[in-house]
Residue frames as qw, qx, qy, qz and C-alpha x, y, z in Angstrom:
[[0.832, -0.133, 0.356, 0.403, 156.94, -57.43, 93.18],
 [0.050, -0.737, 0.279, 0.614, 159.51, -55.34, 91.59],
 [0.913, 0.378, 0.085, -0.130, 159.76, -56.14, 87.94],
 [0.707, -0.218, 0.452, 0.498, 163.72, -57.57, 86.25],
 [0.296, 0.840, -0.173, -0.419, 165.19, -56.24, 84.28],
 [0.908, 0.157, 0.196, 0.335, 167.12, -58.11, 81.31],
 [0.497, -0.659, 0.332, 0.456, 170.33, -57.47, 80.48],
 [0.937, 0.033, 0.281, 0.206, 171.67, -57.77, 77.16],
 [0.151, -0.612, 0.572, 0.525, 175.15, -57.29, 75.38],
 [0.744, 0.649, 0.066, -0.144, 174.61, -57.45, 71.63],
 [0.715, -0.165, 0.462, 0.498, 177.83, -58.61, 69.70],
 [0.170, 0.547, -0.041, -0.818, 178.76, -56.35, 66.82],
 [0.110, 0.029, -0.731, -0.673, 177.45, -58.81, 64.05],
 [0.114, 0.765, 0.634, 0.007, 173.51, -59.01, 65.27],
 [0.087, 0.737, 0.292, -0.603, 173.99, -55.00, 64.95],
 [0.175, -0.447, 0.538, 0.692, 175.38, -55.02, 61.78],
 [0.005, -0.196, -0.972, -0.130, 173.04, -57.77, 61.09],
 [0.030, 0.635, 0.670, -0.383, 169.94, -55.49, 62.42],
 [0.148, 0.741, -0.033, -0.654, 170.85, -52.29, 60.63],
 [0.174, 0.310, -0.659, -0.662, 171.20, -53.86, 56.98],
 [0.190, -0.269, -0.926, -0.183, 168.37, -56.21, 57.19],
 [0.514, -0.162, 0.034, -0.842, 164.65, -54.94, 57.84],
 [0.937, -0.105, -0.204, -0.265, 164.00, -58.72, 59.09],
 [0.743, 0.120, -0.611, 0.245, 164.85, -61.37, 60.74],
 [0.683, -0.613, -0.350, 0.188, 165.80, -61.95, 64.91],
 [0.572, 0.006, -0.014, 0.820, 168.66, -58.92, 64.73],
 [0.014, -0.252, -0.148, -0.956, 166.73, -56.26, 63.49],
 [0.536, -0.697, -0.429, -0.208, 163.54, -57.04, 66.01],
 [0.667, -0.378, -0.295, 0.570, 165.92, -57.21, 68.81],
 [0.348, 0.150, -0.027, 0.925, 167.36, -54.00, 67.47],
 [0.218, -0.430, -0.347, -0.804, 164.01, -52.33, 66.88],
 [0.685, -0.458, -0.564, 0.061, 162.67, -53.79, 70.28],
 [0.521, -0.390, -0.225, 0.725, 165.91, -51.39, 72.45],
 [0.171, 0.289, 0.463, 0.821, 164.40, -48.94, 70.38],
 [0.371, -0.525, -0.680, -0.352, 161.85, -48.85, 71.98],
 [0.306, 0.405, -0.528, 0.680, 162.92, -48.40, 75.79],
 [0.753, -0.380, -0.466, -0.269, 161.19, -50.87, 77.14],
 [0.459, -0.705, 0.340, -0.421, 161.70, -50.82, 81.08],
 [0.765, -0.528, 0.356, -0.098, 162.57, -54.24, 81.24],
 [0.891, 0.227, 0.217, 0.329, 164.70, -54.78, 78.95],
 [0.115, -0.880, 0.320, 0.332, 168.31, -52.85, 78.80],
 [0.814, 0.420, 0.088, 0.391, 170.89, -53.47, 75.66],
 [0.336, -0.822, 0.367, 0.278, 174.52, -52.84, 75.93],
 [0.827, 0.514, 0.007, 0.229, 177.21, -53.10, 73.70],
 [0.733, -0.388, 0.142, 0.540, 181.33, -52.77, 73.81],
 [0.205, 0.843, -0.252, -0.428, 183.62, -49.73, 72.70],
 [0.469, -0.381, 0.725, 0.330, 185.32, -52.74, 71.54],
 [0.436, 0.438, 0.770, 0.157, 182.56, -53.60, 69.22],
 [0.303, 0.905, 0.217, -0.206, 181.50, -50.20, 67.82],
 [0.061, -0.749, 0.512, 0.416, 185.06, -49.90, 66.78],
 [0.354, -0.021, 0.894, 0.275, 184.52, -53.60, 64.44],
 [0.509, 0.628, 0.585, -0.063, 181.59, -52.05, 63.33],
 [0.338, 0.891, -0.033, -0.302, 182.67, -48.80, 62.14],
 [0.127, -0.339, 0.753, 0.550, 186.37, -50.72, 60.65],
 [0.455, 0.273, 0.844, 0.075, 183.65, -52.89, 58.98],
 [0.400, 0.677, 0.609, -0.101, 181.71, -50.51, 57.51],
 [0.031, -0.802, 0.347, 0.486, 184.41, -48.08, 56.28],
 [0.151, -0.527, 0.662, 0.510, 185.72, -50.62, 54.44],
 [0.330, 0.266, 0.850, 0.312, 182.82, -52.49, 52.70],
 [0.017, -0.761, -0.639, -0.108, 179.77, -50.31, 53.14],
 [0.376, 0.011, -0.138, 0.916, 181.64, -46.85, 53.34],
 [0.075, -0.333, -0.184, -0.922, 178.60, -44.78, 52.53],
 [0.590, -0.430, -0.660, -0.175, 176.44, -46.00, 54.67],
 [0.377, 0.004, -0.553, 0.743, 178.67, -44.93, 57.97],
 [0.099, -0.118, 0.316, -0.936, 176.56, -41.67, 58.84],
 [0.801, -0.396, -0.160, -0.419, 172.82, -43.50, 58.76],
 [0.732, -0.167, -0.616, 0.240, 174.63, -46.11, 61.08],
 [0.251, 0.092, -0.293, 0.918, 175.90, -43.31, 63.11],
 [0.470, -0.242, -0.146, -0.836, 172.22, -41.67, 63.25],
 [0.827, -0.114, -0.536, -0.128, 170.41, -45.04, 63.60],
 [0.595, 0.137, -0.632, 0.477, 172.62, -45.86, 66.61],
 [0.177, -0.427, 0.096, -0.881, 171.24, -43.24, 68.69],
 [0.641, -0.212, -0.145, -0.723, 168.13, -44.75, 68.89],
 [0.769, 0.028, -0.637, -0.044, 168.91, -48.24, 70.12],
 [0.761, -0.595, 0.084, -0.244, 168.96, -46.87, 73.82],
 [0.801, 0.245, -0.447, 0.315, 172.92, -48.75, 74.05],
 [0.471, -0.841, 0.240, 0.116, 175.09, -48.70, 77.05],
 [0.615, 0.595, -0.425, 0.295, 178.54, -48.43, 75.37],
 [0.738, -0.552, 0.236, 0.307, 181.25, -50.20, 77.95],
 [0.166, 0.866, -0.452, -0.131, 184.53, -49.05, 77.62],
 [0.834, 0.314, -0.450, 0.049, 187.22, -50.81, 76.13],
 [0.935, -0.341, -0.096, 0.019, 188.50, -53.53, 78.61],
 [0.139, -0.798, 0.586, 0.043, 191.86, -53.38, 80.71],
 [0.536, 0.454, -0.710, -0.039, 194.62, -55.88, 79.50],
 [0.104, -0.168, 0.873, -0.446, 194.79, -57.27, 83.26],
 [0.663, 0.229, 0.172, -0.691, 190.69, -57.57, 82.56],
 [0.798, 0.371, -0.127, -0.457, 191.32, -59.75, 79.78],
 [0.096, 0.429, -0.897, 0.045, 194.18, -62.38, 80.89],
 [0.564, 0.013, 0.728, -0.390, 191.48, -64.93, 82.50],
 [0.725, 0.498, 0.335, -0.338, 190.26, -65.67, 79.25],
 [0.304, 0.747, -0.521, -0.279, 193.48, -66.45, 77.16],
 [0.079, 0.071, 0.994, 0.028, 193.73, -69.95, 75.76],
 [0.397, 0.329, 0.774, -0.368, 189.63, -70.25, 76.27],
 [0.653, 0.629, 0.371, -0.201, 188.30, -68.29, 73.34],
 [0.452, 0.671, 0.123, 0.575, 189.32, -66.37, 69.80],
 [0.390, -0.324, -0.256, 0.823, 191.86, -63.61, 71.53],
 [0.133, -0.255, -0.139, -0.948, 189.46, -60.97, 69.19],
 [0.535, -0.431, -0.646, -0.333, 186.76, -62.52, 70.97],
 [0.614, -0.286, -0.574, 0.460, 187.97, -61.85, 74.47],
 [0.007, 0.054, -0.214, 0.975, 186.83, -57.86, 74.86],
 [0.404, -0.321, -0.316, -0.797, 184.02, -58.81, 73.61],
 [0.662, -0.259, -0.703, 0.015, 183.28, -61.21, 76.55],
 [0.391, -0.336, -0.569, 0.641, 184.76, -59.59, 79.03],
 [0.150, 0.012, 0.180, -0.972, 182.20, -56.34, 78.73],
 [0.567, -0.369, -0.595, -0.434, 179.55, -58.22, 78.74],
 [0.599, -0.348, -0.651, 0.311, 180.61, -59.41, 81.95],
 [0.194, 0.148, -0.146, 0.959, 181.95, -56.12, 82.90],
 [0.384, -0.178, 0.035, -0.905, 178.18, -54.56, 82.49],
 [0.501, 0.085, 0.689, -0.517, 176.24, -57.76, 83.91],
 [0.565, 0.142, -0.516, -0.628, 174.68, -58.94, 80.67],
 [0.875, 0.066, 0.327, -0.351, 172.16, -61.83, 80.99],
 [0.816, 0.494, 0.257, 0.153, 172.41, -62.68, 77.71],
 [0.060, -0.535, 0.478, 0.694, 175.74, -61.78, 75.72],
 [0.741, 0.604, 0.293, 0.015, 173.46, -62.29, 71.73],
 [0.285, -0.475, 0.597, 0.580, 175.74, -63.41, 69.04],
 [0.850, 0.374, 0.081, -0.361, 175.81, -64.70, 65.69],
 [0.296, 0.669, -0.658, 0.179, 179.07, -65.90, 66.53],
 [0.906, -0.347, 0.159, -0.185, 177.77, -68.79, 69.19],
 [0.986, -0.007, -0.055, 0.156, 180.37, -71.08, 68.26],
 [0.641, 0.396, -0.334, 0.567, 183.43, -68.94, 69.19],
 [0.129, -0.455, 0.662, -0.581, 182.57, -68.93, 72.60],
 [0.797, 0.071, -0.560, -0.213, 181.51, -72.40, 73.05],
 [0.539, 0.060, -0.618, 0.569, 184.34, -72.84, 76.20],
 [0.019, 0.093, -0.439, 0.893, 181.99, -70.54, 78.05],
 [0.529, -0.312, -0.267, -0.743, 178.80, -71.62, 77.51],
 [0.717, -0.586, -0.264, -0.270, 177.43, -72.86, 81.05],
 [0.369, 0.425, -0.352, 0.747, 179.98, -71.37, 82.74],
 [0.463, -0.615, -0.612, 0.180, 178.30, -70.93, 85.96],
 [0.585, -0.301, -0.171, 0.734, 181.11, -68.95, 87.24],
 [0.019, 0.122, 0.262, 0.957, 179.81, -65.61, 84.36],
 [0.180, 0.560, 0.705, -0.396, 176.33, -65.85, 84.78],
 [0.318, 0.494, -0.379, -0.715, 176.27, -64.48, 81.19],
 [0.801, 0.294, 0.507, 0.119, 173.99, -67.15, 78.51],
 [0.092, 0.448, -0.492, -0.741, 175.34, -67.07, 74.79],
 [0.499, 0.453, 0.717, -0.180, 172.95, -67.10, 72.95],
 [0.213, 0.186, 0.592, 0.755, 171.94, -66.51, 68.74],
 [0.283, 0.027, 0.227, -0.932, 169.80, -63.90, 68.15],
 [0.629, -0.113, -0.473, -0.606, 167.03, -66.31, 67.29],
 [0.472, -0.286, -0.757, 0.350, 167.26, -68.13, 70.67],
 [0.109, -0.016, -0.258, 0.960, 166.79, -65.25, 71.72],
 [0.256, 0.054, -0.125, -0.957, 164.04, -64.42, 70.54],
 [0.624, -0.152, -0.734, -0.222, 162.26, -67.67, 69.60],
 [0.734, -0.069, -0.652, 0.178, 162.81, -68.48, 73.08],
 [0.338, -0.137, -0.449, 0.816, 163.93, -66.17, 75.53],
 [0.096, -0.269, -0.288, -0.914, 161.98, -63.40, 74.78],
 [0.553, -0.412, -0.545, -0.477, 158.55, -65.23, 74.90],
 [0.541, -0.460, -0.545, 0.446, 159.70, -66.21, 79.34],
 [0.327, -0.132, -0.088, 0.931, 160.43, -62.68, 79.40],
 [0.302, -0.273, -0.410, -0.816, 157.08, -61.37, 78.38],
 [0.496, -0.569, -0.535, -0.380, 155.49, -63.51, 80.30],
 [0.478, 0.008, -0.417, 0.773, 157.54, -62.53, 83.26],
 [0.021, 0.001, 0.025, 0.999, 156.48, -59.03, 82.76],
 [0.315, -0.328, -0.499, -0.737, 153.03, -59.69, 82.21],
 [0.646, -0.504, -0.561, -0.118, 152.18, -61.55, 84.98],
 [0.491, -0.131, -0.417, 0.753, 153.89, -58.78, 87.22]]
């Protein structure tokens, strides 16, 4: 039996959240795609790497080139930033800054789109129709993870 891969599409506050914090469900996750584990694949949006780096220019300025280094390693597929026609289906439903970040998840297939933003896409959660969960990185982890190990183990 072939083994699954997971999908996921990281939001740009668990990375922000993983690379300033040596703890906690962000910075496992992070340290986990680090890793390049076979069944487990982490993507992220050009939409998002551009919120991280305004973010970090303007609080955390010096910081920019370990983030830049650091990034490497996390094994990311970077989706490009979404077409406007891409992102009409989703006006009215969430936060309109919230709506690239949804639609490359979908875009690359994500399982899981991990947030620490859960509650500003709420109007999509059991969506059938995406076959994308949202989920906090501690569901994630707490929770998902552990089915996902054993998945893998017992393949």
């Amino acid at each position: 039996m072939a083994r699954r891969t997971v999908r996921l599409f990281l939001d740009s506050n668990v990375i922000l959240s993983g690379l300033l914090s040596d703890r906690g469900a962000p910075r496992i996750i992070l340290d986990l795609l680090s890793l390049g584990l076979p069944f487990l694949m982490g993507s992220t949006g050009q939409y998002n790497l551009m919120e991280i780096e305004r973010n970090l220019k303007k609080r955390m300025p010096g910081i920019t080139s370990v983030y830049k280094r650091y990034f490497l390693r996390l094994n990311l597929t970077v989706m490009p930033m979404p077409k406007p026609e891409e992102l009409r289906e989703f006006f009215g439903k969430i936060t309109d800054k919230d709506i690239p970040v949804v639609v490359s998840a979908i875009k690359g297939k994500a399982d899981f789109l991990i947030t620490g933003d859960r509650r500003h896409f709420e109007k999509l959660k059991g969506v059938e129709k995406y076959q994308l969960k949202i989920v906090t990185p501690s569901e994630f982890f707490d929770s998902i993870l552990p089915e996902i190990l054993k998945e893998v183990e017992s393949s």
